[in-house]
C-alpha positions in Angstrom: 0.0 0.0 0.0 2.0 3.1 -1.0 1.1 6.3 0.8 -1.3 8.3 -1.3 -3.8 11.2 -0.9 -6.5 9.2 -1.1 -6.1 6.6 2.0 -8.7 6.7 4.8 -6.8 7.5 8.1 -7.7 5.1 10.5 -5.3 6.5 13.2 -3.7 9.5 13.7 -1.1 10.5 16.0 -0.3 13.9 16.6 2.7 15.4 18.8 2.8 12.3 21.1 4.9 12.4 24.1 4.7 10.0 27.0 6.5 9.8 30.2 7.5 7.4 32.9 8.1 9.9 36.0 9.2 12.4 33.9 11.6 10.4 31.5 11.0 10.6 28.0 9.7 7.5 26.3 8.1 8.7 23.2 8.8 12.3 22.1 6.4 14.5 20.3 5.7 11.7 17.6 3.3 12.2 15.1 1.7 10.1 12.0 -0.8 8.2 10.2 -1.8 4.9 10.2 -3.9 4.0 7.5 -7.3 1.6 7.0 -6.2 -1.8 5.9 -2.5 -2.2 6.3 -0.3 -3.6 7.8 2.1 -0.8 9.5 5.9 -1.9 10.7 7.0 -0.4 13.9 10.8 -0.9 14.3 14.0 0.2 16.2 16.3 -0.8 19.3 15.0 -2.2 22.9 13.4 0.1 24.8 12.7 3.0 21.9 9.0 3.5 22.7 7.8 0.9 20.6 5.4 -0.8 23.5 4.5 2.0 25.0 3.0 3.4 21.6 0.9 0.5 21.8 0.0 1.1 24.8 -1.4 4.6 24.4 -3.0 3.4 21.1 -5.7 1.0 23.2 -5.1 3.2 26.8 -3.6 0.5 28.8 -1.0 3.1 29.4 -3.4 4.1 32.4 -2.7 0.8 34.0 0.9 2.4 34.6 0.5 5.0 37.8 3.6 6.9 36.6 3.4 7.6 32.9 1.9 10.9 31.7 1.0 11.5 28.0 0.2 14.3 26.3 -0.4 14.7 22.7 -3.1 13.1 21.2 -4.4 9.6 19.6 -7.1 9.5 17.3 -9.3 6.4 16.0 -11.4 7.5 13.3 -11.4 11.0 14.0 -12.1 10.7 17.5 -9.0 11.3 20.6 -8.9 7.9 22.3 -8.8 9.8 25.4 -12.3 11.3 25.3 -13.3 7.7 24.7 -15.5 7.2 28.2 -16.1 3.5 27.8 -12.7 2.1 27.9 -13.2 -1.4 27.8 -15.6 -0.8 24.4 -12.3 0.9 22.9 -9.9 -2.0 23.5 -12.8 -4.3 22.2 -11.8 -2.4 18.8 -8.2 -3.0 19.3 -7.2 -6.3 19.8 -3.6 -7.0 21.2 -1.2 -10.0 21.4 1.9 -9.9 23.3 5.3 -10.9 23.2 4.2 -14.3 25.3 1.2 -16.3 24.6 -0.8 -15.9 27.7 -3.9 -18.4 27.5 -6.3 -18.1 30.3 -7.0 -21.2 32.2 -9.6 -22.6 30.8 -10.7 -24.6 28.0 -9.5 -23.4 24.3 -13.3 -22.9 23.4 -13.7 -20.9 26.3 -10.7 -18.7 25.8 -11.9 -17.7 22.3 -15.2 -17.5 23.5 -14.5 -15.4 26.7 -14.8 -12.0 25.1 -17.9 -12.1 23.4 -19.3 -13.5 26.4 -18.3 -10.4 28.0 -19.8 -8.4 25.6 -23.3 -10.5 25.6 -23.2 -13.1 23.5 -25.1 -16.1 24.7 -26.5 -18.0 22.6 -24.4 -21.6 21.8 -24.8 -21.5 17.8 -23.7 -17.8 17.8 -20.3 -18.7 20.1 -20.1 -21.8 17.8 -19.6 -20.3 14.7 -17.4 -17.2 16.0 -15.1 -19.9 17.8 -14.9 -21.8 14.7 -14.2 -18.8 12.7 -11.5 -17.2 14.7 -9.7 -21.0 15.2 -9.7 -20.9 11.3 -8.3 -17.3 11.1 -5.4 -18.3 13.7 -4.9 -21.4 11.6 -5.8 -23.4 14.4 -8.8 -24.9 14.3 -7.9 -28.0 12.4 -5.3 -28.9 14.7 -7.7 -28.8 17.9 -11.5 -29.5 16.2 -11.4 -32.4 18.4 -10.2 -31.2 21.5 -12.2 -27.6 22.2 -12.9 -28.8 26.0 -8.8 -29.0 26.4 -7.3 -26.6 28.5 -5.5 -23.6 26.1 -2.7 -23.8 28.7 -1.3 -27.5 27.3 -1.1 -25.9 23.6 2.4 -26.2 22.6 3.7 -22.5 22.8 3.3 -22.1 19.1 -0.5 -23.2 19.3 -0.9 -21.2 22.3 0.5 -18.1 20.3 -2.1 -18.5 17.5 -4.8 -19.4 20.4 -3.7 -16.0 21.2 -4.2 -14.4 18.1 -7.5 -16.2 17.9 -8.7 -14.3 21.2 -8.0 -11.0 19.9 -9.9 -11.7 16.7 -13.2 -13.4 18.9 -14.2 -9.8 19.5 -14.1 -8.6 15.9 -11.2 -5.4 16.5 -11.0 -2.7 13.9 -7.5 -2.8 14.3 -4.5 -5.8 15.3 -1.7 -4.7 17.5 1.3 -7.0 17.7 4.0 -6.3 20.1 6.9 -8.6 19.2 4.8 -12.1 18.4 7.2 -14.4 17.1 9.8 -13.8 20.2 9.1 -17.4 21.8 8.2 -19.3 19.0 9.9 -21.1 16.0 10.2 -20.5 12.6 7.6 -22.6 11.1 4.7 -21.3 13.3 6.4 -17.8 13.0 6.0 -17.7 8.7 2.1 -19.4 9.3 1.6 -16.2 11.4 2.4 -14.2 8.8 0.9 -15.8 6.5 -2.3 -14.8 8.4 -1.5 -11.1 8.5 -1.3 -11.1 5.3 -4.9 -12.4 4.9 -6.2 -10.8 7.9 -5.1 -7.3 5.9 -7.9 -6.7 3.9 -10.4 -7.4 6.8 -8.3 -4.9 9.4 -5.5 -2.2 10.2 -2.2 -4.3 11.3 0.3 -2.6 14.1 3.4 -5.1 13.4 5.7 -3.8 16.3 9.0 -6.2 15.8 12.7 -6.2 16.6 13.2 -8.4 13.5 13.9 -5.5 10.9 13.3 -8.5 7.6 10.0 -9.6 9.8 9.0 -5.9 8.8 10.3 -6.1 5.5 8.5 -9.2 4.9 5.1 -7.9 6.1 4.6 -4.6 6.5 3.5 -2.0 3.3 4.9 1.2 5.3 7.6 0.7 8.3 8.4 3.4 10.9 11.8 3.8 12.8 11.7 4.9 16.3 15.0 5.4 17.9 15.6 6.7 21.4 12.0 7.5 21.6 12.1 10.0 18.8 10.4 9.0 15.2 13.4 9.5 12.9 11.3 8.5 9.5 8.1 6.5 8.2 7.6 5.7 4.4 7.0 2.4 1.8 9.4 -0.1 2.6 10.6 0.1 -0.9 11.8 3.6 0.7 12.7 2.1 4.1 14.5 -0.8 3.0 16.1 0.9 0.2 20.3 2.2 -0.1 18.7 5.4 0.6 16.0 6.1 3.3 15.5 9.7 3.5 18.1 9.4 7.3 21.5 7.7 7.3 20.6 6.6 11.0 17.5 4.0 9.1 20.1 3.0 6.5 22.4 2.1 9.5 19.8 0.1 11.4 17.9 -1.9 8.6 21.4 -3.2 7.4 22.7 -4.3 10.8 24.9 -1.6 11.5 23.6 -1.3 14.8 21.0 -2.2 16.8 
């Protein structure tokens, strides 16, 4: 998706600047993320790159010392004027660095959030279990086992079962915050492979350490870097022999990192 006049925004970020008792972590960053990509978010350990993600969905408020100022918006709208909190990060749905299944049966841990929200009725859970399985690529690989506890999953299945959980609430938008970090290659390229397809159904936040992980996937790719954005563009841009800063060039060919 190149940048063009003509995308619909879906987020906009505008002079963003968060603190952890007064220390910078992100510093007066803005841009757009657009409908139906899949955006790269890249750069060294401890850059800003969670807590953007974070802010994005609010559970920056779960951390009594950070202050942000700045704004987010979703569709037009500052997150922060948002008054239903938990209907917000229904649009947003998030998967970690570590699979983190609930204890309780795989059924139930896809099924758990529409509960929440007031589904009831079996046929309706049923189908959106079913569903979501398929779009993790799991659900051939534990049909016949949905009373199973999520927990015994291998860590690759419990990754997907993850991705699966986010999906069960039908988000607007897909952050990813480092997915692939405990598990192997295989189930790492069949996640992808689901991005990819999950692309034209939802906006896709790809925050990874992996700089070819972002080449692979993403259509734009930014480059945070002690906090600061230093430069968002195409990845034919990015991950060209000459981004628009020396400092991208650098860290997209190893130079650092």
């Amino acid at each position: 998706m190149a940048q063009t006049s003509n995308a619909t925004k879906k987020i906009e970020i505008a002079d963003l600047t968060v603190r952890y008792d007064g220390l910078e972590a992100l510093k007066g960053i803005s841009f757009d993320i657009y409908e139906n990509e899949i955006l790269g978010i890249i750069g060294p350990a401890q850059s800003g790159k969670t807590t953007l993600l974070k802010t994005i969905n609010r559970t920056i408020e779960f951390e009594p010392s950070a202050a942000v100022s700045g704004s987010v918006k979703i569709d037009g709208t500052d997150v922060q004027s948002i008054r239903n909190v938990n209907q917000l990060r229904r649009r947003i749905g998030m998967v970690f660095p570590l699979p983190v299944g609930l204890p309780m049966s795989i059924y139930d841990n896809v099924a758990f959030a529409p509960r929440t929200a007031g589904i009831r009725k079996r046929s309706e859970l049923d189908e959106l279990v079913e569903r979501c399985l398929q779009q993790a690529a799991l659900w051939d690989e534990v049909k016949d086992r949905l009373n199973s506890l999520g927990t015994k999953l291998s860590g690759g299945q419990q990754q997907r079962l993850t991705i699966a959980r986010a999906l069960s609430h039908q988000p607007e938008i897909l952050c990813l915050d480092e997915f692939s970090i405990a598990v192997d290659p295989v189930t790492t390229m069949r996640i992808e492979d689901i991005l990819k397809e999950l692309r034209s159904q939802i906006t896709i936040i790809l925050v990874t350490n992996l700089v070819q992980q972002a080449r692979r996937l993403a259509d734009r790719t930014a480059f945070i870097f002690e906090s600061e954005l230093i430069e968002i563009d195409d990845n034919d841009v990015i991950f060209s022999d000459s981004p628009a800063h020396r400092l991208t060039y650098d860290y997209v060919s190893g130079n650092f990192g």
